[in-house]
N, C-alpha and C positions, 0 to 999 in steps of 0.2 A: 748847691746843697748836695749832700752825698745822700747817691742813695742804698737804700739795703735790700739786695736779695729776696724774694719770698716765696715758700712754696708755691709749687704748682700741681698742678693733676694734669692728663693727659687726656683727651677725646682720641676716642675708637679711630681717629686717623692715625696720633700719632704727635699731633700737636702739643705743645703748652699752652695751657693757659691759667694763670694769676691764680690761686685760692681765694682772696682779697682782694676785691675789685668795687666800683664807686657805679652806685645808683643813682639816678634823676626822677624819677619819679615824686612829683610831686613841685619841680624846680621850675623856673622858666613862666610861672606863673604871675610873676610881680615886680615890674620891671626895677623899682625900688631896690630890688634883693640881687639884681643881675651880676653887680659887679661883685658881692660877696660871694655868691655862686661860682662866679667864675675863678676867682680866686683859690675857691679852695676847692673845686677838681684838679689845680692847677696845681695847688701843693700836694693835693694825693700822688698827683706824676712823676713830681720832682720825690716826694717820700719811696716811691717804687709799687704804685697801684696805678697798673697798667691796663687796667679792664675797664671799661665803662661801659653802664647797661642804658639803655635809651629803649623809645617806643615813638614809632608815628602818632601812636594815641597820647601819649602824653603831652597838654598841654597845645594841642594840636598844631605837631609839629615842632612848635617853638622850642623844646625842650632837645631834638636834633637841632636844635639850629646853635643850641648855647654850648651844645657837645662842638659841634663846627669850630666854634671859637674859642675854645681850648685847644684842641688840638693842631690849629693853625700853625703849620711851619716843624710841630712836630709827630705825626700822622704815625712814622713807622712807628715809633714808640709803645704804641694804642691798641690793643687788641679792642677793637667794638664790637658788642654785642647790640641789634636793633631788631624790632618783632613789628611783622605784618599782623593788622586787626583781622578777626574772619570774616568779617563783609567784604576785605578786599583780599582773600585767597585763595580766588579761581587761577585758573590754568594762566589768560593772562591779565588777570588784576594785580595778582602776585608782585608781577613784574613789571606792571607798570606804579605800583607800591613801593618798590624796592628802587628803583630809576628817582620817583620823587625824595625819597629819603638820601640815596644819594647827593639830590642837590644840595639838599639842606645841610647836612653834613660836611659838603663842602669835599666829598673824596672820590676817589672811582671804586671804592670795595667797601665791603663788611665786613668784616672776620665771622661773624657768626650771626645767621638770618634765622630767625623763629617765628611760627607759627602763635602769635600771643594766646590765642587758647580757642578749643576747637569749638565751629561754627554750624553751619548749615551745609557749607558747600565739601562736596565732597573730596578725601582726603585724595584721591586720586588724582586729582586737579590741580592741588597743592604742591603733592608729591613732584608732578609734570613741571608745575613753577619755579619750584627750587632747583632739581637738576637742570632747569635750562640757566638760571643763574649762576649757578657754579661752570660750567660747563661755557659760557659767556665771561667768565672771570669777575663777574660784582660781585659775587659774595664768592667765599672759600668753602664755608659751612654751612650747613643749614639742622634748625634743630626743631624742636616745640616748646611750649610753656603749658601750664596748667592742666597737663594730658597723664590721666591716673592710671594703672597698670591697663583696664581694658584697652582703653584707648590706642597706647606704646602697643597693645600684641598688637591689635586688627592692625594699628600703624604698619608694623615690620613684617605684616605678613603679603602687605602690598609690592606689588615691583619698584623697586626703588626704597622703598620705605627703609631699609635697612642702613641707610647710608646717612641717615636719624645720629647725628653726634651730641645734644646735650639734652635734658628737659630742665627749666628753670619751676618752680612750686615754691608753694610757701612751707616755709622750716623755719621754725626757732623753738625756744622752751615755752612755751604759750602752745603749740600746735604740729605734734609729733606724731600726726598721726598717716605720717607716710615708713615710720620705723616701721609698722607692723609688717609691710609688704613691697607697697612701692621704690623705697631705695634698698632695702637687699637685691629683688630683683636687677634692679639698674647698676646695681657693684655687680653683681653676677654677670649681667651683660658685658659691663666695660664703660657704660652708660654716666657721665658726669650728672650729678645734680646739681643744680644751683637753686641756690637758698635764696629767696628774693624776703624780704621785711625780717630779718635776723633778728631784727630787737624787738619785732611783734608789734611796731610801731609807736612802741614805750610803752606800751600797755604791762611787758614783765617787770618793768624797772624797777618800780616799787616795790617789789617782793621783799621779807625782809630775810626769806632766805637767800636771794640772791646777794642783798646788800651783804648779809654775811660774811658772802663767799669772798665779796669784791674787799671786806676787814682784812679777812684771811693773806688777802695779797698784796694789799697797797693799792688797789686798782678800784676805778667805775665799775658800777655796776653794769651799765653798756660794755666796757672791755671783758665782765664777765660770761655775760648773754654772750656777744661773738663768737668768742674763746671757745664756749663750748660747741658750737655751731664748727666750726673751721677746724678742731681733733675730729671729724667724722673723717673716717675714707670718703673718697668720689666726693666730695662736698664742697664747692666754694662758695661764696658768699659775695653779695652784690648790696650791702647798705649803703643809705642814701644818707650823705652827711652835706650839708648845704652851707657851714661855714667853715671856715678852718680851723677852729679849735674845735669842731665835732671830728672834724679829719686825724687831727691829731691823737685822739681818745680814740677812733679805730683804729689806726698802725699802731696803738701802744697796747692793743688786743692781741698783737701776730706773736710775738713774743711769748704770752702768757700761755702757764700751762697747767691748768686745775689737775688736780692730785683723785685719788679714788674716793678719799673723805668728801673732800666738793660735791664729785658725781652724786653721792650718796646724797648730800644734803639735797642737791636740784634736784633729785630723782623723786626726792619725799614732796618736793612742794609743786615739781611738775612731771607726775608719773605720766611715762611710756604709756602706749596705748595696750591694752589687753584684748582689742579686738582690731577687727577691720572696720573701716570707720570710708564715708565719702570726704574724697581729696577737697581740702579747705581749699578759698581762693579768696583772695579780696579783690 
């Protein structure tokens, strides 16, 4: 299968990585569904969605495990993305979090280690776990999730903190309310965001200005919600497509390119925020 080129953005190293990249969340749950699963992160790879997002919390464990078995045999391929829960990211829980994830995975690295969202323990601790895994060679990067402007200053005001390469948050047209502050900020920085639940979990789908939009182009209304998610600067996107014909309906999103009229429509049925608002999370 050939595959196609797709944008990337670059983490404050320097790095590429993927705009369109394939989620789990929510997979690895029903061993009935396994082999469909695995099938179609498999044709995500072969299409050229080179990212996959994963979590030790997910599905505990087992949803790194079904990641392991896709990328079996072909690893370099893969940019992984995998996130420590906060119960386990102390100084070295971190690390012994990131070791088990490993096995599961089936690799000796991460590409990109995150903080799944901030806990009890402090960040100085965390800070301490990550640089010793980078530094150890298991992970390359390390980032956060679900961490709203406070959290990213006090983060990089920490020693070490600055070396902070992504935050993942929820983004799509359902829940915009990181435009107001949090991602200018993070483009100002250099700061990738990644958009974790693009499609809002279908909750936008039914829109019938979205459907609209999707007349307007020949397209799902799913490749429209993406579309507009993936024209941000600093933005990629990490949806969870769990058969191959949902896979298929996202790479037929990379292509698309809504027009000013669109914007305009989305804009009327899911306005931008007009204030500052507390960072959503599911």
């Amino acid at each position: 299968m050939t595959q196609t080129a797709q944008r990337a953005i670059n983490l404050p190293s320097g790095d590429a990585v993927p705009v369109l990249g394939l989620g789990t969340w929510g997979m690895a749950e029903d061993v009935r569904r396994r082999d469909e699963e695995v099938a179609a992160l498999r044709l995500g790879l072969d299409l050229g969605m080179h990212m996959i997002d994963t979590a030790e919390l997910y599905a505990d464990g087992a949803a790194e495990q079904l990641v392991g078995e896709v990328i079996r045999g072909r690893r370099d391929e893969v940019f992984i993305v995998d996130k420590v829960s906060p119960t386990n990211a102390s100084a070295t829980g971190a690390v012994n979090a990131c070791e088990r994830s490993l096995r599961r995975l089936g690799t000796d690295r991460i590409d990109l280690f995150l903080l799944h969202w901030r806990g009890t323990v402090p960040l100085e601790e965390t800070i301490t776990a990550m640089t010793t895994l980078v530094t150890e060679g298991r992970i390359r990067h390390w980032g956060v999730s679900n961490f709203d402007l406070p959290d990213l200053v006090e983060l990089t005001s920490l020693p070490g903190g600055t070396a902070v390469e992504a935050n993942q948050v929820l983004y799509n047209l359902g829940n915009r309310g990181i435009e107001w502050e949090l991602l200018p900020r993070c483009r100002e920085a250099g700061l990738p965001v990644m958009a974790y639940s693009p499609l809002g979990r279908g909750r936008v789908l039914g829109d019938p200005a979205l459907r609209e939009v999707a007349i307007r182009h020949d397209a799902k209304p799913a490749q429209v919600a993406l579309a507009w998610t993936l024209r941000q600067e600093g933005v990629c996107a990490i949806p969870k497509a769990s058969t191959p014909g949902h896979i298929r309906d996202l790479w037929g999103a990379f292509d698309l390119r809504l027009t000013g009229d669109d914007l305009t429509i989305l804009d009327r049925a899911f306005p931008p925020p007009n204030g500052q608002t507390t960072l959503e999370m599911l």
